[in-house]
N, C-alpha and C positions, 0 to 999 in steps of 0.2 A: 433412130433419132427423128424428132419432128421435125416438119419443116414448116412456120409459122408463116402465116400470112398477112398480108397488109395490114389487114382492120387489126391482127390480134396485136402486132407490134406497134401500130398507133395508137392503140388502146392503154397496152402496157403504159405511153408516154403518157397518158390523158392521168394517171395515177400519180404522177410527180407532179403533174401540170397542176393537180386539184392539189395536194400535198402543199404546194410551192403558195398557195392564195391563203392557205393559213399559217404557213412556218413562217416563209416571208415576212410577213410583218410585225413578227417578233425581231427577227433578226434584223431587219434594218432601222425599222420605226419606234421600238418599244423604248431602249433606251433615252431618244430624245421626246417620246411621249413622258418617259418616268421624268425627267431635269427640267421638261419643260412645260408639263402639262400639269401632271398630276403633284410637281413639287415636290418630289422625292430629290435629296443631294446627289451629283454624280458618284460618288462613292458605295452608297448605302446601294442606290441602283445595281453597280457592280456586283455588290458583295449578294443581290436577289440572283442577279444572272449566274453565281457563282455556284449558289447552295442549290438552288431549284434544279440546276441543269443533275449539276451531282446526285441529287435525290433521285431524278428522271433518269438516270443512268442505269441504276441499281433498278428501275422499273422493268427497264427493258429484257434481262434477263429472266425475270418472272414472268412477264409477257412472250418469250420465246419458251419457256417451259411449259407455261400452260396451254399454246396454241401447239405444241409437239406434243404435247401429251393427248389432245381430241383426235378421235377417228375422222376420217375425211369423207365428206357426206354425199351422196354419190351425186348430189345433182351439182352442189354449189362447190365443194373441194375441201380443202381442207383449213384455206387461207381469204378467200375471196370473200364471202359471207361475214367472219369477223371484221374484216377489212374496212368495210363498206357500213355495216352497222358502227362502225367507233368514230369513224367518218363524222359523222353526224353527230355524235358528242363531242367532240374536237371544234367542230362548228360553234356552238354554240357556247363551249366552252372559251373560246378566241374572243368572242363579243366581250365576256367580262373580264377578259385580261387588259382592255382597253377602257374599261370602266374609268372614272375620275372623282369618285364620291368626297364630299367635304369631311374629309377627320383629321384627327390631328395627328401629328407626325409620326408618332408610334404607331397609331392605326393605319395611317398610309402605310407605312411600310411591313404590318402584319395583312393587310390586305394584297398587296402583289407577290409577297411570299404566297399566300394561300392561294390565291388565283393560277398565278404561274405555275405551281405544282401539279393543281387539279389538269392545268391544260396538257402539261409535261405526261400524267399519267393518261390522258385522248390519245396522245400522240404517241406512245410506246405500241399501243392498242390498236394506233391508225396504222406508223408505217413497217413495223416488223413483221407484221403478214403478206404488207404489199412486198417488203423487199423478198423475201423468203419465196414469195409468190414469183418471181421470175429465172427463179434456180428448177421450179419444176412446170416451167413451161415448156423446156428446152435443155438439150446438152449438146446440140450442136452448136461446134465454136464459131460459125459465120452468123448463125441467129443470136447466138448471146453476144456479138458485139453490135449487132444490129438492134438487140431489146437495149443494149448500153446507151445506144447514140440517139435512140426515142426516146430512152428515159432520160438523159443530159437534154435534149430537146426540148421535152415540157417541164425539166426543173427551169433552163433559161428563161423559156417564154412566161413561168408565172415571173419571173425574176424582174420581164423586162417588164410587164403590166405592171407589175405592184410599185416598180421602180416611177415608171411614168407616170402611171395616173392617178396614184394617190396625194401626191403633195396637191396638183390642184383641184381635185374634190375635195379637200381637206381647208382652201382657202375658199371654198363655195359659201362656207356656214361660219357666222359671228363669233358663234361660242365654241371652241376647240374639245371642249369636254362633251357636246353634243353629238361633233363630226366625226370622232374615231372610234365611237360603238358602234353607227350608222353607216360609216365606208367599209368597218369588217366585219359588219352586217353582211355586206353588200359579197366584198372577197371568199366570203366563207358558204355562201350562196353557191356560186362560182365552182369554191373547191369540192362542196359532197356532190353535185353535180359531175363534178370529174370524174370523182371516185364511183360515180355508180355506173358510169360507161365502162369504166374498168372492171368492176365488176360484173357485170353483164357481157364482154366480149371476149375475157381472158379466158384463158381454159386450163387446169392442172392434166400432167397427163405423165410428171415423174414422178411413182410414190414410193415414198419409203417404206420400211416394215414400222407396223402399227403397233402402237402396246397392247399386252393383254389386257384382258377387263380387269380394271382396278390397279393396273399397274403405275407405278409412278417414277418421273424421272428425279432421280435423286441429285446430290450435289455433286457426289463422286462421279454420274454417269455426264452431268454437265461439263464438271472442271477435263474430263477424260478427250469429249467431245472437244475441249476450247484448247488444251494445253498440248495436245501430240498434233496438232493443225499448224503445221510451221509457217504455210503461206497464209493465214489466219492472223497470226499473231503478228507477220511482216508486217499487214495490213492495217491490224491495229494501229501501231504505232506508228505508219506514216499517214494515216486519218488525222491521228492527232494533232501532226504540223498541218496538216493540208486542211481541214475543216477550221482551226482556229484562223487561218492566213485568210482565210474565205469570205468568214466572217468579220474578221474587223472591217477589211474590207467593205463591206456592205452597212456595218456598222457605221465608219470614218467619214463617209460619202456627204452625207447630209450636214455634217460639220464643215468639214472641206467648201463644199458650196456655197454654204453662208458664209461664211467668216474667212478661208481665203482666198480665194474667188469672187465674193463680195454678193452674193446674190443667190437664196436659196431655189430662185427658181429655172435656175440653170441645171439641177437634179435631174429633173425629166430629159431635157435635152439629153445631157452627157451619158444618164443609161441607157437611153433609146441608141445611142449610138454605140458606147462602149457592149453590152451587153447583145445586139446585135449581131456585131461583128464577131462574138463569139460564136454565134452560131454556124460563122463560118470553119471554128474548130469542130463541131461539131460532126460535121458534113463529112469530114474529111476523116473521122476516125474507121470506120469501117475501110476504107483503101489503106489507113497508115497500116491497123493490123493486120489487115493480110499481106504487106509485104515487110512489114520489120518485127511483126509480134506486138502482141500489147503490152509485154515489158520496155522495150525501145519505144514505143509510139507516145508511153507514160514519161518516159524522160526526156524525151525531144520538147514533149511540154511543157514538161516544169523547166526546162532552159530557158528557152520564152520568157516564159514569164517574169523569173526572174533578173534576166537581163533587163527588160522593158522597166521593171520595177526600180531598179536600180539604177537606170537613167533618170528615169521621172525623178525619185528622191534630189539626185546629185544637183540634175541642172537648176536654173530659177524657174524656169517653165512658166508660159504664158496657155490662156486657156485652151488656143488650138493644141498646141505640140503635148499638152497635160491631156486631153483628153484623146489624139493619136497614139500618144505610150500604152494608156490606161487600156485603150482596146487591143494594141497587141500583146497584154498582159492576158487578158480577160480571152483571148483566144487560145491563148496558151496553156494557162490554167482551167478551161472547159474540156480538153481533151485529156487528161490524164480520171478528171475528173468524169468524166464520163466511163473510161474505160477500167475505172474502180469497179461500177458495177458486174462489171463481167469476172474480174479478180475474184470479187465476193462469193456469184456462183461455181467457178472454180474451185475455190476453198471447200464449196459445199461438197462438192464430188469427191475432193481430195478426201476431205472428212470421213465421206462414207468407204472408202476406200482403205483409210486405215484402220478404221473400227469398225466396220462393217456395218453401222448404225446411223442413215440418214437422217440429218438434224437441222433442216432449214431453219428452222424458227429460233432453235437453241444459237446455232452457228450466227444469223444475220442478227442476232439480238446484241451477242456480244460485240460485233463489228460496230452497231447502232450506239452499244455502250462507251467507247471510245470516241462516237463523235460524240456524243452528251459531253464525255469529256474537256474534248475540243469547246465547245461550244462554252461551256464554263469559265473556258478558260480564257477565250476571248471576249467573254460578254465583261468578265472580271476583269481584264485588261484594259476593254476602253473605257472602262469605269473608272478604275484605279488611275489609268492612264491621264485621262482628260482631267482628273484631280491634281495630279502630280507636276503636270505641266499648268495651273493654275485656272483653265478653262472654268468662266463668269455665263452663266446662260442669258441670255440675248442683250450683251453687249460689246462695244469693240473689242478685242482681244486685242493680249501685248504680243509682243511678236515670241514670247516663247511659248505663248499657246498656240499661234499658228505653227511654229517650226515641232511640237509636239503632236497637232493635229496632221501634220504632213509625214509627220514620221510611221505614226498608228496605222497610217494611210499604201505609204511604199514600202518604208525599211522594216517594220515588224515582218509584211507576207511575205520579202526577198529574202529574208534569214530561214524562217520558217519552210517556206517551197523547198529552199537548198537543203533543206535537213531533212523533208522528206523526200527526195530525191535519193538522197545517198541510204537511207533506210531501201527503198525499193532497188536500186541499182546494185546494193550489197547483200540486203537477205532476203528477197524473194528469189526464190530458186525453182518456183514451177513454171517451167519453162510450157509453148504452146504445144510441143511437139510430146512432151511429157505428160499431158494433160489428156492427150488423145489416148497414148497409150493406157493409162489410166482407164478410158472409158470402157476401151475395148476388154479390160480384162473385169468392168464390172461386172459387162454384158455376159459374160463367158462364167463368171462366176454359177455355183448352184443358188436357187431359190432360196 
C-alpha cells in the first residue's frame, strides 16, 4: 500500500475545493437567482432543479462506463486528464447557467432547462473521475481517511468562500443580471484552477485490469458491478437522505436571512462562522476513525446534528443562539460527510473483491447517481416547498412563510439525517477490520 504524502493529499482537497466554486452556486444561489432575478416562479424553478438533476443522474453512469472502459495512459492515468479537461467545460458552462436574457416565460424557463442540463452533463465529466481518482490513489485505511478529511476540507472551504463573498460582490453592481455571470465568471476561474493542481500533483498507482481492445462494458457487466456491492448500495441510499438534508440546507439560508432574520446581509456573517466551525468536524475525523471506526465516527455525527437541528427548529431562537445551533449542526454533519468519501473507496475494493473486476468509474458514478438524486429532490423541495408555504419574492412575508421557511431550514434535514443514520447504523456491514481483510486477500490473489 502507498503511503501519500502531504502535497498529494492537499492536492486531492484542492479538487473539491475547485469542484465546490462551481457546484456551489447552483446549490445555494441558483434558486433565488431563478425567483428573483431571472423571474422564473418558485415552482417552475423547482420543477428545473427536479428534471435536470434526474437527467444528470443517468449521465453519470455513462460517464463511469466510458472512463472504465479507456486504458490508463501511462503519464497522466486513467482519470486525472479527463478530469481536468471537463473542468474547463464546466467553467464555462456555469457562466451561462447564470445568464438572465429577456424572453418570455416559456423561453425563460426552456432556457434554464437547457443550460442546467448542459452544465449537469460538465459535471458528470468533471467529478466521477475525480471521485474515482482517490480509490486508486490509495488502499491504505489511514490515507483514505486522511484523502476524506482533505477532500471535506476543500468541499467546506469553497462552501465558506462562495457563502461569504458572493452576496456582497453581488451588491457591488446595479444591475443583477450583469453581476451573476461576472462573480461566476470569477468562481469558475478559481475552480479549474483547483482542478488543474489536482491534476498535476495526484498520482494513480491502483489499477484495475483493463479491457481488451474493442471490448465494451455492457449493462449486465454494470448492473453486476452496482447490484452484488451491498456496502454500495448501503450508501446509496443513505446519500440520498444526507445530500438532499445538505442541500436545502444551503438552499434555505439566503431566505432565512432575508426574511426572518430580517437582513440578507447577515449570510456572510452566519456562514463564515457556521461553516467554519465545521471545519472543526473536519479535523477531527482522522482520530475519530482510528479509535471508533468510520462506521461509529459517521453516526456520532449524524447525532449532532440532529439534535442541534431539532433545538434550533423547536425553540424561538434569537440570532446569536440560531446561529450557535446551526454551527453545531454543520460540525456534525461535516464529519460523516466527510468520511463517506472513504465508504465510497471501500466499496470500490469490496467491488473488486467480489467480482474480481475493478470499476472505479462504473462504482463512483452510480454513488454520484443517487446524490443527482438527492439533489433533485431537494432543489424540487425548496421549490415546491417555498410555494406551498405561499413564499411572495421580495416582500414581507406572513408568518406561515416564515414558519415554512424555518422549517426547509431545521425540520426537513433533522428527519432526513435520522433516516440516514438508521440506513448506515443498520445495513452497512463492512466493517474496518473487514475491509483489511479484504485487502489482504486481494493482494494474495493470482494476477
Amino acid at each position: 500500500m502507498s503511503k501519500l504524502t502531504l502535497k498529494e493529499k492537499v492536492s486531492y482537497g484542492l479538487g473539491d475545493f475547485g469542484n465546490g466554486f462551481m457546484f456551489d452556486m447552483g446549490q445555494i444561489y441558483l434558486l433565488k437567482f431563478y425567483t428573483d432575478v431571472f423571474g422564473i416562479p418558485a415552482a417552475v424553478a423547482g420543477s428545473i432543479f427536479l428534471l435536470t438533476k434526474i437527467f444528470d443522474a443517468f449521465m453519470d453512469p455513462i460517464a463511469g462506463a466510458f472512463i472504465d472502459a479507456r486504458k490508463a495512459d501511462p503519464r497522466t492515468g486513467k482519470f486525472r486528464k479527463i478530469m481536468f479537461t471537463s473542468s474547463i467545460f464546466l467553467g464555462i458552462l456555469s457562466i451561462f447557467v447564470f445568464m438572465a436574457p429577456d424572453l418570455s416565460p416559456t423561453a425563460k424557463m426552456i432556457f434554464g432547462y437547457a443550460t442546467y442540463m448542459a452544465w449537469g452533463v460538465g459535471y458528470s465529466f468533471t467529478n466521477v473521475p475525480y471521485g474515482a481518482l482517490g480509490a486508486a490513489m490509495t488502499q491504505d485505511p489511514n490515507d483514505r481517511a486522511s484523502l476524506a478529511s482533505w477532500r471535506q476540507a476543500g468541499s467546506l472551504g469553497a462552501l465558506l468562500i462562495t457563502s461569504v463573498m458572493v452576496v456582497p460582490l453581488i451588491k457591488q453592481f446595479s444591475d443583477p443580471r450583469v453581476a451573476w455571470p461576472v462573480v461566476v465568471a470569477l468562481t469558475s476561474v478559481i475552480g479549474v484552477t483547483a482542478f488543474y493542481f489536482c491534476f498535476k500533483n495526484c498520482k494513480e498507482v491502483i489499477v484495475g485490469k483493463s479491457l481488451a481492445s474493442g471490448e465494451k462494458i455492457s449493462i449486465k457487466a454494470m448492473a453486476r458491478s452496482v447490484f452484488t456491492n451491498r456496502p454500495l448500495l448501503a450508501l446509496i441510499l443513505m446519500t440520498i437522505f444526507t445530500i438532499s438534508a445538505y442541500n436545502i440546507k444551503s438552499a434555505m439560508m439566503i431566505y432565512y436571512c432575508q426574511y426572518n432574520l430580517g437582513d440578507i446581509s447577515l449570510m456572510p456573517y452566519i456562514s463564515f462562522i457556521t461553516i467554519g466551525c465545521s471545519c472543526l468536524g473536519i479535523t477531527l475525523i482522522p482520530k475519530l476513525t482510528k479509535r471508533f471506526g468510520k462506521k461509529n465516527t459517521a453516526l456520532i455525527g449524524f447525532g449532532v446534528s440532529v439534535v442541534a437541528d431539532l433545538i434550533n427548529f423547536l425553540i424561538p431562537g434569537d440570532l446569536v443562539t440560531f446561529t450557535i445551533l446551526a454551527s453545531i449542526a454543520f460540525i456534525g454533519i461535516s464529519i460523516p460527510n466527510g468520511v463517506t468519501w472513504a465508504f465510497v473507496s471501500d466499496s470500490i475494493d469490496y467491488g473488486e473483491w467480489k467480482t474480481g473486476e475493478r470499476r472505479e468509474g462504473i462504482t463512483y458514478s452510480f454513488f454520484n447517481f443517487a446524490r443527482k438524486i438527492a439533489q433533485s429532490v431537494s432543489g424540487f423541495a425548496s421549490g415546491i416547498g417555498l410555494s406551498i408555504v405561499g413564499y411572495v419574492p421580495n416582500v414581507q412575508q406572513t408568518e406561515k412563510a416564515l414558519g415554512g421557511i424555518k422549517g426547509l431550514l431545521l425540520l426537513y434535514p433533522a428527519v432526513t439525517i435520522s433516516c440516514a443514520a438508521l440506513v448506515i447504523g443498520i445495513l452497512y456491514t463492512l466493517s474496518d477490520k473487514r475491509h483489511g481483510e479484504m485487502i489482504e486477500e486481494l493482494k494474495n490473489r493470482p494476477a
